[in-house]
C-alpha positions as CSV (number, residue, x, y, z in Angstrom):
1,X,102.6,104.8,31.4
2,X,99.1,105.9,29.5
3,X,98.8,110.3,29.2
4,X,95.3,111.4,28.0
5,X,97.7,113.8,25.5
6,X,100.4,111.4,25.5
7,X,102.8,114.3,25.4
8,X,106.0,114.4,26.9
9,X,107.6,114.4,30.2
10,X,109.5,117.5,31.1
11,X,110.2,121.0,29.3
12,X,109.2,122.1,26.6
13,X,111.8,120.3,24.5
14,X,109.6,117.1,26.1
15,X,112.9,116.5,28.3
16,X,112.9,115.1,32.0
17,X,116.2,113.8,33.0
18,X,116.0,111.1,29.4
19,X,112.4,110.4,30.4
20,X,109.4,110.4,28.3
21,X,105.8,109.5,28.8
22,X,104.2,106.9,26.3
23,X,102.0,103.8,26.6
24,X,103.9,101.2,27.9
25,X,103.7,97.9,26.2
26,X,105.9,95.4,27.8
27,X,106.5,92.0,25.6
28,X,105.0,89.1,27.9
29,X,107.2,85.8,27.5
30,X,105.0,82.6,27.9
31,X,105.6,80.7,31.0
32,X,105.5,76.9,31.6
33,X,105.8,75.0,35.2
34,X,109.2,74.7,35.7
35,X,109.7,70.6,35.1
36,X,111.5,69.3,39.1
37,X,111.1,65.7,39.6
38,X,108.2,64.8,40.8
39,X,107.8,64.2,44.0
40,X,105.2,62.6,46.4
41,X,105.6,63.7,50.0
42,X,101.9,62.9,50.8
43,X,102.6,60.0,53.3
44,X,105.1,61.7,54.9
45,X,105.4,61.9,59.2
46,X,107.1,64.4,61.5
47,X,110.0,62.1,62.0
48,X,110.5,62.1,57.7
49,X,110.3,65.7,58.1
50,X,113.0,65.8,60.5
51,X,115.5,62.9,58.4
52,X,115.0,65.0,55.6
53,X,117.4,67.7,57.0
54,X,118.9,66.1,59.9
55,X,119.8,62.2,58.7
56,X,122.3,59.4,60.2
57,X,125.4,60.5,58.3
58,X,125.1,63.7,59.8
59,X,124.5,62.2,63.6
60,X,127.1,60.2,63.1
61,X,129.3,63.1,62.5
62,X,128.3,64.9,65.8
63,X,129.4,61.2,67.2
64,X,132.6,60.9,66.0
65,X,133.8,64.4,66.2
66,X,132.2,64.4,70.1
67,X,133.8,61.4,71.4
68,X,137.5,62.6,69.5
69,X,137.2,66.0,71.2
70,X,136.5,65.3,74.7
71,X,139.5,62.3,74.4
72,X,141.6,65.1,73.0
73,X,140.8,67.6,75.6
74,X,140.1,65.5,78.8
75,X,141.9,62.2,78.1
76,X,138.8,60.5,79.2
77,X,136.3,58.5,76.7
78,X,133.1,60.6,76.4
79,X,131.0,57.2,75.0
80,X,128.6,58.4,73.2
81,X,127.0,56.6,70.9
82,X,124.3,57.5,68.1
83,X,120.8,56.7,70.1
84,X,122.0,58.4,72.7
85,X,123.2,61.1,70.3
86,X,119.5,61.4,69.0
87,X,117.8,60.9,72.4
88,X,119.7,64.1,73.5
89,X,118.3,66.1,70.5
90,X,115.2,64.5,71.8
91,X,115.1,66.0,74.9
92,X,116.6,69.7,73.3
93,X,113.7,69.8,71.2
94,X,111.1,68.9,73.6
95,X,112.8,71.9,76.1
96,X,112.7,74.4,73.2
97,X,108.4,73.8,73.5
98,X,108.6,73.9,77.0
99,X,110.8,76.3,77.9
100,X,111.9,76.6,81.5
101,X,114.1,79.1,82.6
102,X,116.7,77.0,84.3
103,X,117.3,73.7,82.7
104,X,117.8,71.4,86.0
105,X,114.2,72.6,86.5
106,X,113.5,69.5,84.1
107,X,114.6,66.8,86.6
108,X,113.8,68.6,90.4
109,X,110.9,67.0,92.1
110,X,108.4,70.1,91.8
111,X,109.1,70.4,87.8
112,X,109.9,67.2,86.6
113,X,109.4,66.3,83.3
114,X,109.0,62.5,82.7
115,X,110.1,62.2,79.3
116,X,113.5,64.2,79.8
117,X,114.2,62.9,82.9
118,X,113.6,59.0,82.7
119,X,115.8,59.1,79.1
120,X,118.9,60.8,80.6
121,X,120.3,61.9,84.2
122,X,121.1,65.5,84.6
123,X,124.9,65.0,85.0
124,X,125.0,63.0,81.6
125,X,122.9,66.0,80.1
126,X,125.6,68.4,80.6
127,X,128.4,66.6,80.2
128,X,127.1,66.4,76.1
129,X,125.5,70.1,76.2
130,X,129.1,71.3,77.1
131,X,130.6,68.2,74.6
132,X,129.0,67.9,71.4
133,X,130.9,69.1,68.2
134,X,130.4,69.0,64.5
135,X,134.4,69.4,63.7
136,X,137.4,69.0,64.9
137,X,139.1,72.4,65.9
138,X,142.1,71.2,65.0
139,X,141.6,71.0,61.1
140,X,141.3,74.2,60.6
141,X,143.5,77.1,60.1
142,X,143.0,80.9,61.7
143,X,142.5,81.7,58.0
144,X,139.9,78.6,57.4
145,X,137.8,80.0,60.6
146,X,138.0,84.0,59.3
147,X,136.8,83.4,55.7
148,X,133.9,81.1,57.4
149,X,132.4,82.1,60.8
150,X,130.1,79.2,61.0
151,X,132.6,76.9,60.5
152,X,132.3,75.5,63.3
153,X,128.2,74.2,62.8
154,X,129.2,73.4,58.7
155,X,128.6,70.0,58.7
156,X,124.9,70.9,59.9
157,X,124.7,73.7,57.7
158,X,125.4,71.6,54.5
159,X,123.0,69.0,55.3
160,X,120.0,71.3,56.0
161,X,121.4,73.0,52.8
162,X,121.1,69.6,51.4
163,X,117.1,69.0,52.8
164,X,116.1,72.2,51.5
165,X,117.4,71.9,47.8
166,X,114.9,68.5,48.0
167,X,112.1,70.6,48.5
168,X,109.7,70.8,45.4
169,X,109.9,74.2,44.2
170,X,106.3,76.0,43.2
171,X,106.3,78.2,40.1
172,X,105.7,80.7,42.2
173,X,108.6,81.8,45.0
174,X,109.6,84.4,47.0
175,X,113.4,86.0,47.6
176,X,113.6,87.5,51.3
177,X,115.2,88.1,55.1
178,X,114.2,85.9,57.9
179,X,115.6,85.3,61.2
180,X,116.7,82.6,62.6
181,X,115.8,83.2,66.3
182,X,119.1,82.6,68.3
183,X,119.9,84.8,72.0
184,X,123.2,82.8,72.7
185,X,126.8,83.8,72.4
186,X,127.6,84.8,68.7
187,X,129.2,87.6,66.8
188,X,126.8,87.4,64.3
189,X,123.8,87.7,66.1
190,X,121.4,90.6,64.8
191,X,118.6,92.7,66.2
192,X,116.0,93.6,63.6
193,X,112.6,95.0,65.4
194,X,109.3,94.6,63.3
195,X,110.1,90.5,63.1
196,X,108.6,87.9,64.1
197,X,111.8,86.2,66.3
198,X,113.4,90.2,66.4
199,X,117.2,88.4,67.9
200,X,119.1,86.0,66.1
201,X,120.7,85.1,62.9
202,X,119.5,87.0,59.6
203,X,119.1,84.5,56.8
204,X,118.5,85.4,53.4
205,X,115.8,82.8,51.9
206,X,114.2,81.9,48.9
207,X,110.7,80.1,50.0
208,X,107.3,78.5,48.7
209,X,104.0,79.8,49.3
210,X,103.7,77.3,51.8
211,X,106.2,79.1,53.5
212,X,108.6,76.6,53.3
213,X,112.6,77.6,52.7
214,X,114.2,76.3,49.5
215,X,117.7,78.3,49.6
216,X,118.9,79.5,52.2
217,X,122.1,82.0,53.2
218,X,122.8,82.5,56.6
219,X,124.2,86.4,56.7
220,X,127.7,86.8,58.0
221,X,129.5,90.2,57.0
222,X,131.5,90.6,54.3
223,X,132.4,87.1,54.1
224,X,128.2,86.3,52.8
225,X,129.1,85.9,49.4
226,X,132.9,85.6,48.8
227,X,132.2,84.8,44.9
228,X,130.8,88.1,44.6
229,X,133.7,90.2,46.6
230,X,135.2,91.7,43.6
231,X,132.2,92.8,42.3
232,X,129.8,96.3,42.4
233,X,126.8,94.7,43.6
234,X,125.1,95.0,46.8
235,X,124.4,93.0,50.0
236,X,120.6,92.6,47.5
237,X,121.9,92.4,45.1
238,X,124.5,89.5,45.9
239,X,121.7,87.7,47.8
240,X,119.1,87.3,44.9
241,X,121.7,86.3,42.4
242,X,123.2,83.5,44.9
243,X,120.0,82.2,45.7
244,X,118.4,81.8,42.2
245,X,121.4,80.0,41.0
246,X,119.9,76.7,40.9
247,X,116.4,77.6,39.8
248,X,115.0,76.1,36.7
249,X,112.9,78.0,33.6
250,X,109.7,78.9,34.1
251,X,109.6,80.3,37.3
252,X,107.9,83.6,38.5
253,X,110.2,85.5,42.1
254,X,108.9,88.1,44.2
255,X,110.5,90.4,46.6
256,X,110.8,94.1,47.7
257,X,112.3,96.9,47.5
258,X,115.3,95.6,49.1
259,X,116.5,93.5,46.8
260,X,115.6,95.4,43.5
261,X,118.0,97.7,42.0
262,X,118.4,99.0,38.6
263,X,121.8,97.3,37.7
264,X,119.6,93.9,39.5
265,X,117.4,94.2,36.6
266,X,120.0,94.3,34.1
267,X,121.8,91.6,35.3
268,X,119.0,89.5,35.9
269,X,117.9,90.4,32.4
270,X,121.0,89.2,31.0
271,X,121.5,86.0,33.0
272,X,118.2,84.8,33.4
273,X,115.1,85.9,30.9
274,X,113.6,82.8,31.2
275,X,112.7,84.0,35.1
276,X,109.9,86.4,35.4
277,X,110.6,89.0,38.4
278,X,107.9,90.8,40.9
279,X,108.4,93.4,42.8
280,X,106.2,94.1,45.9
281,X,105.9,97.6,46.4
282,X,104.9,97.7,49.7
């Protein structure tokens, strides 16, 4: 801070509450490109895009833990099998773009959408929208289920995780909320007006310019960051140092308000000075 007397802040003692006014001249530590593996995503398609977060091991999962499920419950074999599997994530995604009101709307007469309803028959639709799991209930305890409320989508949770670690980070990146738009069922649903997607699930991400999500915590109460329970810190606070964690020197984070306190900065300070940090004051 520059004064054309550059005399103190305050009283006449040149007291303010510890403050005083001088020219501030910060030290700048040099910055290189933080050194990721290099990688070449140039001849990537859409369908790469999708494998890189949603792969075979992971359908196979929703295959296995589908078929065992419905044998458990209704003593009957549900037969699905992994094309089918991805043909009925198919015909989800393609309804999401869509987006009729009623989903039988796909295969009446008047509405009937070809590529939905050649590729499955509205009976075996529902019979997996009602079907599909990612776990088995069974293997886990009432304690297992309180300490994680998404337990029950983990398996797709880790291997999205997974996708988003492989993302080339820039040097630049930046640490904020997002929602993940969701107007089902679920205890952890939020409404935050001024979003893009106001109803859903708020995430805390750490993303490219390109706007593309790196790290990602989905929010769940005071279960977010467990690691952090018996500390001082703040829902912020404990957001920013989970998702730098992984970050390599050289890089240069934005974010608001929010997620900048004074006992951030020290901390950050202390753990990580080879990571310069922005804050937007808007």
């Amino acid at each position: 801070m520059e004064a054309e007397d550059n005399e103190d802040i305050g009283n006449d003692d040149g007291q303010f509450g510890g403050w005083k006014e001088k020219d501030f001249n910060p030290d700048i530590i040099p910055f290189m490109q933080p050194l990721y593996l290099p990688f070449n995503d140039e001849e990537f398609c859409k369908i790469d895009y999708f494998r890189r977060h949603v792969n075979d091991e992971l359908m196979q999962i929703i295959v296995d833990r589908s078929n065992e499920m419905y044998l458990l419950r209704n003593g009957q074999f549900l037969n699905l099998t992994l094309p089918e599997c991805y043909i009925f994530i198919a015909i989800n995604l393609a309804m999401s773009c869509i987006g009729y009101p009623i989903l039988r709307m796909y295969w009446q007469h008047k509405f009937r959408v070809a590529f939905v309803a050649d590729h499955m028959s509205r009976n075996r639709f529902f019979i997996l929208w009602n079907s599909l799991k990612l776990v088995n209930d069974n293997d886990f305890s009432a304690e297992d289920k309180s300490k994680d409320k998404l337990w029950k989508v983990h398996p797709l949770i880790k291997e999205i995780h997974k996708g988003c670690h492989s993302i080339p980070k820039d040097q630049k990146l930046s640490i904020n909320e997002m929602i993940i738009p969701f107007t089902g069922a679920c205890g952890m649903k939020q409404y935050s007006p001024g979003k893009l997607n106001p109803t859903g699930l708020k995430t805390f991400v750490l993303a490219n310019p390109t706007e593309e999500v790196c790290v990602f915590d989905i929010y769940q109460g005071a279960t977010t960051y467990p690691f952090y329970a018996d500390t001082s810190f703040g829902l912020g606070e404990k957001a920013v140092l989970a998702l730098r964690e992984d970050l390599l020197p050289g890089h240069i984070i934005y974010c608001d308000r929010y997620f900048t306190t004074e006992t951030l900065i020290v901390e950050l300070k202390k753990q990580r000075p080879d990571v310069r940090w922005y804050i937007d004051e808007e």
